[in-house]
Biopython code that builds the backbone (N, CA, C, O; Angstrom):
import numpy as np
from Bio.PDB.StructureBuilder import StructureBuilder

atoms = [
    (1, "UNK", "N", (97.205, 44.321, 127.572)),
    (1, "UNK", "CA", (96.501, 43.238, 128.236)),
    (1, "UNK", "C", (95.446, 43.845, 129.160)),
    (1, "UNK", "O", (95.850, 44.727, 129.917)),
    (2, "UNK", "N", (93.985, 43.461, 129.220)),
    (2, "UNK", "CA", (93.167, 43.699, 129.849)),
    (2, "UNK", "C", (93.241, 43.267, 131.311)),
    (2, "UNK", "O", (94.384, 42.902, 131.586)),
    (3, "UNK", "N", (92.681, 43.217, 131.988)),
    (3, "UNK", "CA", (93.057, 43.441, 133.942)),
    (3, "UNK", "C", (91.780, 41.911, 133.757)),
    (3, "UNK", "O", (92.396, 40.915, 133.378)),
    (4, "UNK", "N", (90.917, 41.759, 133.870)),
    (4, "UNK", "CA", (89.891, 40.871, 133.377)),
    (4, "UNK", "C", (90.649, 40.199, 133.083)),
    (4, "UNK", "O", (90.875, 39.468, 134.048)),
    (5, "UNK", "N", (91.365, 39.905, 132.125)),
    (5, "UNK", "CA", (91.833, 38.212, 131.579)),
    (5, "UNK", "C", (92.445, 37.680, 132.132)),
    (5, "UNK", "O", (92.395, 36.451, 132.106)),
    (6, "UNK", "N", (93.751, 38.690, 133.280)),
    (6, "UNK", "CA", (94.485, 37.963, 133.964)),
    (6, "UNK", "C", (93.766, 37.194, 135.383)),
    (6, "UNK", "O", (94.234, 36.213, 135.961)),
    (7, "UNK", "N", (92.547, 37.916, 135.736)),
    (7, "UNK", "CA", (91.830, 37.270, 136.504)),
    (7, "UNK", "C", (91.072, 36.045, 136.443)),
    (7, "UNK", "O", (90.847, 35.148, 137.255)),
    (8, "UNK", "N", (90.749, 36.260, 135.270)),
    (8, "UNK", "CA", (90.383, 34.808, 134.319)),
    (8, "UNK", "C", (91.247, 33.967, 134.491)),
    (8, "UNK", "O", (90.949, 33.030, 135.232)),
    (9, "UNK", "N", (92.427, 33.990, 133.960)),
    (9, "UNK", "CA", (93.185, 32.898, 134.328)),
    (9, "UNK", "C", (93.531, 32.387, 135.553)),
    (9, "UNK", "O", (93.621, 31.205, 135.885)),
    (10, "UNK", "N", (93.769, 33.666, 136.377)),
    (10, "UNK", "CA", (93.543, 33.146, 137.860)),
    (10, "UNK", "C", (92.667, 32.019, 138.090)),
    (10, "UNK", "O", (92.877, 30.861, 138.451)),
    (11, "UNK", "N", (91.319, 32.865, 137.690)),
    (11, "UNK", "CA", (90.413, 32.006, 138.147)),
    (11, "UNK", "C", (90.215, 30.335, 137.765)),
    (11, "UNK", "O", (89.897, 29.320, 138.383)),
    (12, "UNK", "N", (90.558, 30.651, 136.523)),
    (12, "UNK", "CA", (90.573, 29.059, 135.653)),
    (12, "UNK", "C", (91.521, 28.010, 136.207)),
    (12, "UNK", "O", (91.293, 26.838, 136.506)),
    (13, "UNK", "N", (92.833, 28.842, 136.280)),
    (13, "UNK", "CA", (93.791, 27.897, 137.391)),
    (13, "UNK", "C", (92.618, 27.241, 139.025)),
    (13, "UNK", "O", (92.695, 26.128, 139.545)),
    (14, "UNK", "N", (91.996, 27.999, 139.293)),
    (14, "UNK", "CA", (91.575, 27.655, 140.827)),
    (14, "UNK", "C", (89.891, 26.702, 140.789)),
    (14, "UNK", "O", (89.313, 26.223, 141.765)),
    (15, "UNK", "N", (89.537, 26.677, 139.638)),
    (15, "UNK", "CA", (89.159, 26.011, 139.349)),
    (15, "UNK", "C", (89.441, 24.794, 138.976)),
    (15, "UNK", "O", (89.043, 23.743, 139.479)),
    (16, "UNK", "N", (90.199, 24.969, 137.999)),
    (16, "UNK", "CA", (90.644, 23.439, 137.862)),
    (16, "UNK", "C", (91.378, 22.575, 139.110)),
    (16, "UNK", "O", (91.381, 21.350, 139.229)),
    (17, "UNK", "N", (91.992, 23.554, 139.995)),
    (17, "UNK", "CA", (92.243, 22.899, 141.111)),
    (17, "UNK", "C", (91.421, 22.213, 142.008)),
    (17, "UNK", "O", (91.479, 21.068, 142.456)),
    (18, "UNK", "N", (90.424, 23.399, 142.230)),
    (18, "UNK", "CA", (89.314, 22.561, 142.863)),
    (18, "UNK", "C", (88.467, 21.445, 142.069)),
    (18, "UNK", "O", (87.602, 20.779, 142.638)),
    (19, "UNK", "N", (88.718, 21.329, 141.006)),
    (19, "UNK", "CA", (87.528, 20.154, 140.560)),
    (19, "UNK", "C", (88.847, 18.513, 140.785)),
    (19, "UNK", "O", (88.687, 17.322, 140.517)),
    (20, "UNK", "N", (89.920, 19.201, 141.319)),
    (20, "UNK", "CA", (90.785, 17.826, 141.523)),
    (20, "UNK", "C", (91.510, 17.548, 142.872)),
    (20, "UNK", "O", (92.333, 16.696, 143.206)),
    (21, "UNK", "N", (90.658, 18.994, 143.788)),
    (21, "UNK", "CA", (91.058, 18.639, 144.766)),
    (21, "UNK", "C", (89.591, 17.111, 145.792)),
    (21, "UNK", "O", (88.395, 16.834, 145.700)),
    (22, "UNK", "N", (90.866, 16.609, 146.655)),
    (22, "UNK", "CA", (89.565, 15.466, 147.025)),
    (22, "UNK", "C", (88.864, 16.104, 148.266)),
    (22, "UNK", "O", (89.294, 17.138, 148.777)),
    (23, "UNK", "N", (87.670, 15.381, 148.767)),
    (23, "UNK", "CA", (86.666, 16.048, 149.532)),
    (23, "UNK", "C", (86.842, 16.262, 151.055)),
    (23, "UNK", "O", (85.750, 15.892, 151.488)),
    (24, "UNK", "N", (87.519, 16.611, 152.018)),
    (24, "UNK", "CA", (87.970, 16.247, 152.815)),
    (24, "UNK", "C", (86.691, 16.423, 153.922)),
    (24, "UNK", "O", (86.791, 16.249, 155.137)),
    (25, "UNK", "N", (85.602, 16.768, 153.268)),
    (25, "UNK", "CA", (85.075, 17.188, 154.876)),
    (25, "UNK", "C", (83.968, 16.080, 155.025)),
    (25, "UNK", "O", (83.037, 16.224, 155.818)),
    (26, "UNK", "N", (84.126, 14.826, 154.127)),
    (26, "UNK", "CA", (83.619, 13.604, 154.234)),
    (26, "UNK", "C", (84.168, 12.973, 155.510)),
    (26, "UNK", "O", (85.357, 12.656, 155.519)),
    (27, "UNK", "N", (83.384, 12.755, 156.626)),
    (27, "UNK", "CA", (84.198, 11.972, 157.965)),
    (27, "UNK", "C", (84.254, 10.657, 157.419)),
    (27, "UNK", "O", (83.503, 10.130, 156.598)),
    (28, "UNK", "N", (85.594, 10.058, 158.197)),
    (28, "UNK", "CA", (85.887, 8.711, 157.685)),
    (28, "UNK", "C", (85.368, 7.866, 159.410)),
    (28, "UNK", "O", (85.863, 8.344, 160.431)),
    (29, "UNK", "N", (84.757, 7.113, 159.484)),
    (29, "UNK", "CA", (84.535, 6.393, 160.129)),
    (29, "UNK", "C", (85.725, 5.545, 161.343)),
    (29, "UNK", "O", (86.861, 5.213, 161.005)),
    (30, "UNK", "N", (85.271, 5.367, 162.457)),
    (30, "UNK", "CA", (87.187, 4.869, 163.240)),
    (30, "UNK", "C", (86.489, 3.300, 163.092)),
    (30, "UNK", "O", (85.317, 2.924, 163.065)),
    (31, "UNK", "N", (87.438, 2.780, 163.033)),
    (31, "UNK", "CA", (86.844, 1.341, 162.721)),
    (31, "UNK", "C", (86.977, 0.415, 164.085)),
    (31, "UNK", "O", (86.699, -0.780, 164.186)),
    (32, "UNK", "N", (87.620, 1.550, 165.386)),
    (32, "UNK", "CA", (87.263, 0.849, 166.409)),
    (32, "UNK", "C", (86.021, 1.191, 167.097)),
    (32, "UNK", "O", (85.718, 0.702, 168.185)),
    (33, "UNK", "N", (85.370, 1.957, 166.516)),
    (33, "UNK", "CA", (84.353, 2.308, 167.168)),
    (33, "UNK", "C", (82.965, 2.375, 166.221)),
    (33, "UNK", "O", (81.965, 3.083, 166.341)),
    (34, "UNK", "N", (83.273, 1.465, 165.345)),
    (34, "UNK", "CA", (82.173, 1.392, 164.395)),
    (34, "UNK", "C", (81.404, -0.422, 165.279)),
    (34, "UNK", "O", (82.107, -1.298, 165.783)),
    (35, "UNK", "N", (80.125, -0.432, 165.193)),
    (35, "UNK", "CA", (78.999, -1.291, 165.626)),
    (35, "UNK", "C", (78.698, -1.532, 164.342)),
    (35, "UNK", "O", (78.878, -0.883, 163.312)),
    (36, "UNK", "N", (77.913, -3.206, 164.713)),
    (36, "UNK", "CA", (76.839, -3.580, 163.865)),
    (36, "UNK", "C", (76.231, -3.143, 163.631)),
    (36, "UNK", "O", (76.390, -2.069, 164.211)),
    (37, "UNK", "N", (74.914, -3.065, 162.746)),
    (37, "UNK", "CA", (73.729, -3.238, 162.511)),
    (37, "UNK", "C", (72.589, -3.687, 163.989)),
    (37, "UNK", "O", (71.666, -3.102, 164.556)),
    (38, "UNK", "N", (73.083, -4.647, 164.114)),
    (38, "UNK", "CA", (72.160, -5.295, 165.456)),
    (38, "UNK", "C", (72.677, -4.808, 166.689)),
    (38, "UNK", "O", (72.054, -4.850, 167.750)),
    (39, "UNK", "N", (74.030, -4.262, 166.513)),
    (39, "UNK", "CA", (74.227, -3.404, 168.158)),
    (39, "UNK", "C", (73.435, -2.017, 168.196)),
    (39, "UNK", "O", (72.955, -1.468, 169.188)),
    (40, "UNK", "N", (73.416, -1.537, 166.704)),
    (40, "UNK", "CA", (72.484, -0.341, 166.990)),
    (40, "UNK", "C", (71.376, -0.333, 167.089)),
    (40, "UNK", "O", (70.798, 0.511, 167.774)),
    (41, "UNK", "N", (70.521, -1.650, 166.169)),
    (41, "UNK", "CA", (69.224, -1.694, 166.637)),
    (41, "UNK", "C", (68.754, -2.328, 168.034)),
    (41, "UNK", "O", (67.558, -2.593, 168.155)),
    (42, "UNK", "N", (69.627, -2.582, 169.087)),
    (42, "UNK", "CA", (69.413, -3.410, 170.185)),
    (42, "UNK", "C", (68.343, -2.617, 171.000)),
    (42, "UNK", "O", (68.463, -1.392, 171.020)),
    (43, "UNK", "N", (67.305, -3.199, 171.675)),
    (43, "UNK", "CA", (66.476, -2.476, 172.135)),
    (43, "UNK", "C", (67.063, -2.489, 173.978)),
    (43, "UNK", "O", (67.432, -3.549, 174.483)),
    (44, "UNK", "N", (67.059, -1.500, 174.579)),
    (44, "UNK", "CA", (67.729, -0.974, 175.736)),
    (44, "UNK", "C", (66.830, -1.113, 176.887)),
    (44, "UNK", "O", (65.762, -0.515, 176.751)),
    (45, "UNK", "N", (66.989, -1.731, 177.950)),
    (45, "UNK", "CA", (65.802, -1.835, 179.047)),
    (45, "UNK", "C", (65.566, -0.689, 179.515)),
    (45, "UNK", "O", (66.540, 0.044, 179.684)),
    (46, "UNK", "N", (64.603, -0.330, 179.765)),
    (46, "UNK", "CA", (64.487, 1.461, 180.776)),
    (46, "UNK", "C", (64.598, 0.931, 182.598)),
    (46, "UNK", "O", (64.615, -0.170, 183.149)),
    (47, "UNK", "N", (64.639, 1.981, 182.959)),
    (47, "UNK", "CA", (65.273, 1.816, 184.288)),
    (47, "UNK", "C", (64.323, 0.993, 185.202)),
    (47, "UNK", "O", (64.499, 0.101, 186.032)),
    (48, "UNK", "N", (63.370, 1.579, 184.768)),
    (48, "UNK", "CA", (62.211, 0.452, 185.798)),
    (48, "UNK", "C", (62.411, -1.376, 185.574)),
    (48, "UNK", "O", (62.302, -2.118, 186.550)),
    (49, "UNK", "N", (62.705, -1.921, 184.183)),
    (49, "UNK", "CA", (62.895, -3.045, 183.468)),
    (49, "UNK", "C", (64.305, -3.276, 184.281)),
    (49, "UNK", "O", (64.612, -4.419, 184.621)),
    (50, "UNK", "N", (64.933, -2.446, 184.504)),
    (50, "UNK", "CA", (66.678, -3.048, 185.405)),
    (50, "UNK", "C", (66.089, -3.100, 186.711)),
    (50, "UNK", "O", (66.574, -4.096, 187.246)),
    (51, "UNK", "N", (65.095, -2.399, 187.694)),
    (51, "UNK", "CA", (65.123, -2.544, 188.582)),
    (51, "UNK", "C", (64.027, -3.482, 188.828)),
    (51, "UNK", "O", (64.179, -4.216, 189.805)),
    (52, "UNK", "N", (63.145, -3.586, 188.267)),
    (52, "UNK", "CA", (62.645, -5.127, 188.315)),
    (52, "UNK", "C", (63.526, -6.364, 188.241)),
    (52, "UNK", "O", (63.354, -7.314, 189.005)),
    (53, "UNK", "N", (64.685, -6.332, 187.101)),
    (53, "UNK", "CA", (64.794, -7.747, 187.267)),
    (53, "UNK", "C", (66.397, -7.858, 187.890)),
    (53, "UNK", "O", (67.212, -8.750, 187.652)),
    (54, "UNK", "N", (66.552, -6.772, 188.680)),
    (54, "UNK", "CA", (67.361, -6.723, 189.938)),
    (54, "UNK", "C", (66.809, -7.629, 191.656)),
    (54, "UNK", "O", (67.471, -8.342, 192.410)),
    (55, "UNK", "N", (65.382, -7.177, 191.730)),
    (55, "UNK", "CA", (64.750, -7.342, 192.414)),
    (55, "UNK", "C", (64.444, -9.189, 192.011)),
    (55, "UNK", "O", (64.476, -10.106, 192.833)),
    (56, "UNK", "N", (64.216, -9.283, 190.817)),
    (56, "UNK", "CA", (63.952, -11.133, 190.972)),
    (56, "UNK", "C", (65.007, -11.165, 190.545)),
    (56, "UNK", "O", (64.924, -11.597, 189.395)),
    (57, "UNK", "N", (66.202, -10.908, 190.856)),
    (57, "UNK", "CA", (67.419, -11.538, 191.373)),
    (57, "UNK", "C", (67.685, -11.734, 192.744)),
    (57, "UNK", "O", (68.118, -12.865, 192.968)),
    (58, "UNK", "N", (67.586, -11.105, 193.609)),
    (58, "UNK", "CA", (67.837, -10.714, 195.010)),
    (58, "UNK", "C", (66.640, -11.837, 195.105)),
    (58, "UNK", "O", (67.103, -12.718, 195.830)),
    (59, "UNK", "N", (65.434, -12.172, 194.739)),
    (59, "UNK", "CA", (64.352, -12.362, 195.601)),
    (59, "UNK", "C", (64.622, -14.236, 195.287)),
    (59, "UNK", "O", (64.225, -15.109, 196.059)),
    (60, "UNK", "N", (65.269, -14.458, 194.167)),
    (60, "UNK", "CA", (65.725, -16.571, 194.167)),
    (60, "UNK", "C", (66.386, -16.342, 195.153)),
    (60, "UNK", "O", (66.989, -17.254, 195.718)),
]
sb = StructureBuilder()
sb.init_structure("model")
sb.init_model(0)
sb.init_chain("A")
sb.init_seg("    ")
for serial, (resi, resn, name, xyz) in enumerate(atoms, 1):
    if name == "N":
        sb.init_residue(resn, " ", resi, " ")
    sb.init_atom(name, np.array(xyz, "f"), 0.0, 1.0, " ", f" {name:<3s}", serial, name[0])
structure = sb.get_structure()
């Protein structure tokens, strides 16, 4: 028996394993912390926009 073939088979075994092993390094999403669509596109006031309409709060 050649030294080569038995590696072959090695190899063929670890192959076929891997073509049936599943993908694990796909992240799965937490579904408590998954958002809409429209929570992510929400547009965010910048700080000047909070402290303006802090100020016409205080000022009714």
């Amino acid at each position: 028996m050649e030294p080569n073939s038995s590696n072959e088979d090695l190899s063929y075994g670890s192959d076929n394993d891997r073509d049936q092993r599943i993908n694990d390094n796909i992240p799965v999403p937490n579904l408590e912390t998954v958002r809409s669509l429209e929570e992510h596109l929400r547009v965010l006031p910048s700080e000047m926009e909070i402290i303006k309409q802090e100020f016409e709060k205080r000022s009714l």
